[in-house]
VOPAGU-2260 file (C-alpha; in pm, 1 decimal, decimal comma):
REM VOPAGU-2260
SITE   aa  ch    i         X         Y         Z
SITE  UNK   A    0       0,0       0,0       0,0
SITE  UNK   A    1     264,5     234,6      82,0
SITE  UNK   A    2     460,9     189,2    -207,8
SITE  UNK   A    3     163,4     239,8    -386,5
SITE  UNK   A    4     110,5     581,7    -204,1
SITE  UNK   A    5     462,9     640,3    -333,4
SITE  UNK   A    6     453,6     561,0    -684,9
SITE  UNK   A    7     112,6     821,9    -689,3
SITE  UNK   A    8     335,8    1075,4    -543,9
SITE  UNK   A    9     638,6    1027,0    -786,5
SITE  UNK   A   10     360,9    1046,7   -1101,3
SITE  UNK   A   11     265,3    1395,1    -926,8
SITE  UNK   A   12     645,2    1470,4    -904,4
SITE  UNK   A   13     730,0    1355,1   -1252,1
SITE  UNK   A   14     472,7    1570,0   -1425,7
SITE  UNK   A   15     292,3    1295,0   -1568,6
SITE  UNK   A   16     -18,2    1416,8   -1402,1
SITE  UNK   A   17    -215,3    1544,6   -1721,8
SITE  UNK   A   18    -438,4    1831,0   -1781,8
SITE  UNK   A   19    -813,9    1799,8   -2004,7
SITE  UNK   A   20   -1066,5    1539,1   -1993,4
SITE  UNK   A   21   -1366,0    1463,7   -2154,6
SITE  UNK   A   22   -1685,2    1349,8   -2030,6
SITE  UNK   A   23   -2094,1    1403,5   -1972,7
SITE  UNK   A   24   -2317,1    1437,1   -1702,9
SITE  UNK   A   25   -2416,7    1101,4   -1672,7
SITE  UNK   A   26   -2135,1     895,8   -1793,8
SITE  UNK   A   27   -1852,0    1116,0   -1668,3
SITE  UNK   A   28   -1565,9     917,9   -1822,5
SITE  UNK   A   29   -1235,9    1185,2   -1816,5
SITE  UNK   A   30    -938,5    1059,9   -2004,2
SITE  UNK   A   31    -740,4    1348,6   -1809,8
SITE  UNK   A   32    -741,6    1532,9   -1487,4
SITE  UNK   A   33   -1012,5    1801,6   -1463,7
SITE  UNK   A   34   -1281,0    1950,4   -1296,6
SITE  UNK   A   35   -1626,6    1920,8   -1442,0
SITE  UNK   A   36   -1916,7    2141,8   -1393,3
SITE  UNK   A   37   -2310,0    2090,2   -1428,8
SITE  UNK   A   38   -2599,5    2377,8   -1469,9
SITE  UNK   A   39   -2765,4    2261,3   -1140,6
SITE  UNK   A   40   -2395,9    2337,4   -1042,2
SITE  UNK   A   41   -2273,8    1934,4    -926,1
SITE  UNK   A   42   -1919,8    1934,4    -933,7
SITE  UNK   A   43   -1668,6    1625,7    -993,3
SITE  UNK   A   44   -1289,8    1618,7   -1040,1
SITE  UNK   A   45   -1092,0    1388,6   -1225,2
SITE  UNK   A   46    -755,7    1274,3   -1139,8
SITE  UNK   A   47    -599,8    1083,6   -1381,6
SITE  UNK   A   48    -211,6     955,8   -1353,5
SITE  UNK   A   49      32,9     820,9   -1576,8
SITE  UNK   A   50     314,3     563,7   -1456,9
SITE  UNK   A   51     522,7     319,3   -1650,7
SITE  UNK   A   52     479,3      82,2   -1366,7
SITE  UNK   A   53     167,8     -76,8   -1322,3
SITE  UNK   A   54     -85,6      17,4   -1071,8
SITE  UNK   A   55    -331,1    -211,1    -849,4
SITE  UNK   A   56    -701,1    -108,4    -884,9
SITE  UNK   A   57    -767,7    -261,5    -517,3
SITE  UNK   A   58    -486,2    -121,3    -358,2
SITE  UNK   A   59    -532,6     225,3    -515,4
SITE  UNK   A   60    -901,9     237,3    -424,1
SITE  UNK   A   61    -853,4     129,6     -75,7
SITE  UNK   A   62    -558,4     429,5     -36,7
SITE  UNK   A   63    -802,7     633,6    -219,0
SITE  UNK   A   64   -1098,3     557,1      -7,1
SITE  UNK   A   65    -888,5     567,6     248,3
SITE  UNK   A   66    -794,4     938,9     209,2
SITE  UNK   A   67   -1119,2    1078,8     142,5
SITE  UNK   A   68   -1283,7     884,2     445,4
SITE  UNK   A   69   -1015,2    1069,6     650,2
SITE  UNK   A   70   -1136,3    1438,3     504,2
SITE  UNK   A   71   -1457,9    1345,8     559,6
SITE  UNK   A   72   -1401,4    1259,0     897,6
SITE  UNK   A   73   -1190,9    1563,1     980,4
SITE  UNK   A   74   -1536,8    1737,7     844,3
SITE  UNK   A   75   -1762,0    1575,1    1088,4
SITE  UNK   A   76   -1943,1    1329,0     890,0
SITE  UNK   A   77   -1751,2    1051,5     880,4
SITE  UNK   A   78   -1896,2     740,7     838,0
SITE  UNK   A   79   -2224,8     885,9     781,7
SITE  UNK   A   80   -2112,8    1030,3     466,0
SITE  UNK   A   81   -1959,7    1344,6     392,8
SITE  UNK   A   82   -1871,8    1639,4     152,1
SITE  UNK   A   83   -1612,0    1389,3     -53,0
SITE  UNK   A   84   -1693,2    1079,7    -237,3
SITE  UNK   A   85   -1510,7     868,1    -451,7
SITE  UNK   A   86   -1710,4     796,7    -741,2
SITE  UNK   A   87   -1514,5     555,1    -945,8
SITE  UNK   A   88   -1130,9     423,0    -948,1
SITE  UNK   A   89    -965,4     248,9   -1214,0
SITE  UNK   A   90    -621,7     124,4   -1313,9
SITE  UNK   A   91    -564,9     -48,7   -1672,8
SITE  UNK   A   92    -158,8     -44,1   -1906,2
SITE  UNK   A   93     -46,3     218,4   -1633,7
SITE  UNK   A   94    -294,5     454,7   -1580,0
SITE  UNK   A   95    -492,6     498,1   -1305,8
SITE  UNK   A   96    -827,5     714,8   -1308,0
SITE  UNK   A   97   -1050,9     817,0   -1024,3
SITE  UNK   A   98   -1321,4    1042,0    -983,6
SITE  UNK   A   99   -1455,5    1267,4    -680,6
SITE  UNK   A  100   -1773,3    1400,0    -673,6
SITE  UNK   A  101   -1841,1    1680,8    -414,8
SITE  UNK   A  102   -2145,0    1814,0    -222,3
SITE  UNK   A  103   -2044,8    2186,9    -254,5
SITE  UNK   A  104   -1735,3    2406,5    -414,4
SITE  UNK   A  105   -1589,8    2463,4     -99,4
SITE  UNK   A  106   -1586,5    2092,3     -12,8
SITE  UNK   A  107   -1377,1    2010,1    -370,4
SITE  UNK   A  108   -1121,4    2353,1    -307,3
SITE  UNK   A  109   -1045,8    2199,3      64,5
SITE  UNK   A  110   -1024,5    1851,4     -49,3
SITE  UNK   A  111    -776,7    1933,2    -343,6
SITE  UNK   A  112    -554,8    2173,7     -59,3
SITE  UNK   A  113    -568,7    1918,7     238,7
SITE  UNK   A  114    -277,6    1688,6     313,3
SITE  UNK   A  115    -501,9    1403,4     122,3
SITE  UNK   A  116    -503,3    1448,4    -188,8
SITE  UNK   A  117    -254,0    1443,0    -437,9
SITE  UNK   A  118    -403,7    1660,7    -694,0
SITE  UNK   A  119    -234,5    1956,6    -848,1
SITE  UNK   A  120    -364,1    1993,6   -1172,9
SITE  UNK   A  121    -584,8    2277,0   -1060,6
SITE  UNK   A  122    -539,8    2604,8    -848,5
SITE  UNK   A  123    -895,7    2647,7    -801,6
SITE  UNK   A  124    -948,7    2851,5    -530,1
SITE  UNK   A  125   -1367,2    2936,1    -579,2
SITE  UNK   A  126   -1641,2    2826,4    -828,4
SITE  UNK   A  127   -1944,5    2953,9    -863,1
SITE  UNK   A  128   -2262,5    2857,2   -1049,8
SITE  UNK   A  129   -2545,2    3051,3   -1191,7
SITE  UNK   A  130   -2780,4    3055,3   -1456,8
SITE  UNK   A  131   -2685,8    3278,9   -1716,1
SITE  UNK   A  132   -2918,8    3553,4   -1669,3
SITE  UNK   A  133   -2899,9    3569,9   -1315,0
SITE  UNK   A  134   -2474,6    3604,9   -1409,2
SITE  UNK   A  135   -2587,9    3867,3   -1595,8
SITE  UNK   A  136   -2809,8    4075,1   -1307,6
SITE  UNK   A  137   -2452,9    3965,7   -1110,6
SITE  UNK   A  138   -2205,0    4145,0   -1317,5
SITE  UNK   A  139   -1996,6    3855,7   -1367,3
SITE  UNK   A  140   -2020,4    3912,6   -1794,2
SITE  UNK   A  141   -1912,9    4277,4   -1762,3
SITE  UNK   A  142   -1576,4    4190,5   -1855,2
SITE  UNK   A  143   -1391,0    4098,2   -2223,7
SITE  UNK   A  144   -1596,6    3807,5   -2365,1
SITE  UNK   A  145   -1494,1    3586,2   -2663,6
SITE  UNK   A  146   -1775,5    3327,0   -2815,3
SITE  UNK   A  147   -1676,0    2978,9   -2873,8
SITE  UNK   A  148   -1525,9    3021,2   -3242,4
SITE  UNK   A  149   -1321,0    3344,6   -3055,0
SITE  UNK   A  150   -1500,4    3608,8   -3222,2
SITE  UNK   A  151   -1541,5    3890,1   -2923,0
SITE  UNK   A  152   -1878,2    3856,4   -2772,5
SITE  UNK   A  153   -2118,5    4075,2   -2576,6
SITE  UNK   A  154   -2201,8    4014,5   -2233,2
SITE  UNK   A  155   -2575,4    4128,4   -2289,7
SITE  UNK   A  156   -2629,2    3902,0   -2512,6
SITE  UNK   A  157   -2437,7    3597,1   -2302,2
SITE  UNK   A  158   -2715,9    3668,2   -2037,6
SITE  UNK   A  159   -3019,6    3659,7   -2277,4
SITE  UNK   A  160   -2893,1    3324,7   -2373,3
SITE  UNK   A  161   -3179,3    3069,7   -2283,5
SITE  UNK   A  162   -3118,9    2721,5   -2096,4
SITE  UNK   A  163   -2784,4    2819,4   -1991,6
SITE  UNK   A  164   -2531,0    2857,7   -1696,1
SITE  UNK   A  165   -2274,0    3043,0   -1595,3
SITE  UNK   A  166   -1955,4    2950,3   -1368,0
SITE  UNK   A  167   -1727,0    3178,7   -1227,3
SITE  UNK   A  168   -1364,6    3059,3   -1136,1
SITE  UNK   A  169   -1065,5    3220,1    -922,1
SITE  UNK   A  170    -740,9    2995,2   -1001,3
SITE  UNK   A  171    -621,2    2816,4   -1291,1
SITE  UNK   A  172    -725,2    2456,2   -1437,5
SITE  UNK   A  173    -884,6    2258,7   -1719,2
SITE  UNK   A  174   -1274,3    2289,7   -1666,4
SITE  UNK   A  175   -1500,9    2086,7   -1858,5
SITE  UNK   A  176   -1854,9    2221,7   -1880,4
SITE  UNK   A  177   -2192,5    1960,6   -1908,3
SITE  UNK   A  178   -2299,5    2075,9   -2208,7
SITE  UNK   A  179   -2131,9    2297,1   -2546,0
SITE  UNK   A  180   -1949,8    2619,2   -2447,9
SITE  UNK   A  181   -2120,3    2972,0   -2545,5
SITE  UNK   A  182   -1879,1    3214,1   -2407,6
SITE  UNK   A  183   -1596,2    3234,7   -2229,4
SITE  UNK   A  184   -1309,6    3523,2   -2073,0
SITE  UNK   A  185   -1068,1    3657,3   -2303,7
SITE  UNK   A  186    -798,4    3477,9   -2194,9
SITE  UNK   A  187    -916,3    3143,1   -2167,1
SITE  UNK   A  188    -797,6    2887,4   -2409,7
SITE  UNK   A  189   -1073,6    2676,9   -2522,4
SITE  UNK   A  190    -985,6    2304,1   -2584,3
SITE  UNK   A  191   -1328,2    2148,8   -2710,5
SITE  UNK   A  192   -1681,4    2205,1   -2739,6
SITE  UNK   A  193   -1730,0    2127,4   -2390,3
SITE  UNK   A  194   -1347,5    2201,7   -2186,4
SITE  UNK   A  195   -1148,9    2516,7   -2124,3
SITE  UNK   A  196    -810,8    2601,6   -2003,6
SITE  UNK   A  197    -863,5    2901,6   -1755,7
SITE  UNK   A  198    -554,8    3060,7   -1604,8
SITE  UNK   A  199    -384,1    3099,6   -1271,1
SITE  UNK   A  200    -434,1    3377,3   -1096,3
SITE  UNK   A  201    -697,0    3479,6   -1287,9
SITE  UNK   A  202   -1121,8    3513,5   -1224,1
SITE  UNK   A  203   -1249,9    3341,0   -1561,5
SITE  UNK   A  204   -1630,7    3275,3   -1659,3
SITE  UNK   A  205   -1716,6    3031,6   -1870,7
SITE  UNK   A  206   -2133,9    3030,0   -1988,5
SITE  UNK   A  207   -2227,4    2669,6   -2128,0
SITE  UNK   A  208   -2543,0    2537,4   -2259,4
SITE  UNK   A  209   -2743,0    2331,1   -1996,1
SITE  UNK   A  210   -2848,9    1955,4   -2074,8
């Protein structure tokens, strides 16, 4: 088990901790690390590490288990539940792949920042949720907006947009969105229809279409 631990720390160490994913709202399925985002404003990270040597699925999901069950208890709910779940873990040819799924953004920023968990493909420090009107009403859309083919946008016209959401970020990270991506800060490097690359140190919003 310990060496285990190890060999997830020496992936983290070697860089081989990779950034993107893709993914849905029901069959959340990330082939790298991310955090994913859905209009009712559910959250789930992805942590997915690469190793020449092999990893053990039952050893990595006890460590794994493990580790959150210690947050958790640290949180007060212990074995009752708590703000941290592991979803899924897997381990196949030297990559291993869990998911987290969180009860609030403030449960996934502590979780990624406390002593149990290894993942540092994100410096997300706040993420909020809101539909995109109500971002509108907010402010959040008063800054430099590009659409999805990077043509500049307007942010009057981001919060008119119908069955959509809006998510505001502090920190820097892949973020993959539930459904297709309307708008998103100047700045921010789209990847797909559906994932972003938002910057450190920066407050990005990202306005996606709702499933």
């Amino acid at each position: 088990m310990m060496r285990k631990a190890r060999l997830i720390l020496a992936a983290v160490a070697a860089g081989v901790l990779l950034a993107g994913c893709s993914g849905g709202k029901n069959a959340f399925s990330p082939d790298q690390s991310c955090v994913y985002v859905s209009g009712d404003g559910t959250l789930r990270s992805a942590l997915v590490l690469e190793s020449e040597e092999s990893f053990d699925e039952g050893e990595l999901k006890e460590f794994l288990e493990g580790a959150v069950s210690r947050f958790n208890e640290k949180s007060g709910k212990g074995e009752d539940g708590g703000p941290v779940f592991l979803e899924s873990c897997t381990a196949e040819k030297g990559i291993m792949k869990a998911v987290f799924e969180y009860e609030s953004a403030d449960a996934l920023i502590s979780f990624r920042q406390s002593d149990e968990n290894e993942d540092s493909s994100n410096t997300f420090s706040s993420i909020e949720v809101k539909s995109a009107a109500e971002a509108g009403t907010a402010g959040w859309l008063s800054g430099e907006l590009i659409k999805a083919d990077g043509s500049p946008a307007s942010g009057l016209d981001a919060a008119k947009e119908k069955h959509a959401a809006a998510v505001s970020v502090q920190g820097g990270g892949v973020l993959e969105t539930e459904g297709e991506i309307l708008y998103v800060s100047a700045g921010a490097q789209i990847l797909d229809s559906m994932s972003v690359k938002l910057s450190d140190g920066e407050t990005s919003v990202v306005v996606f279409k709702e499933k």
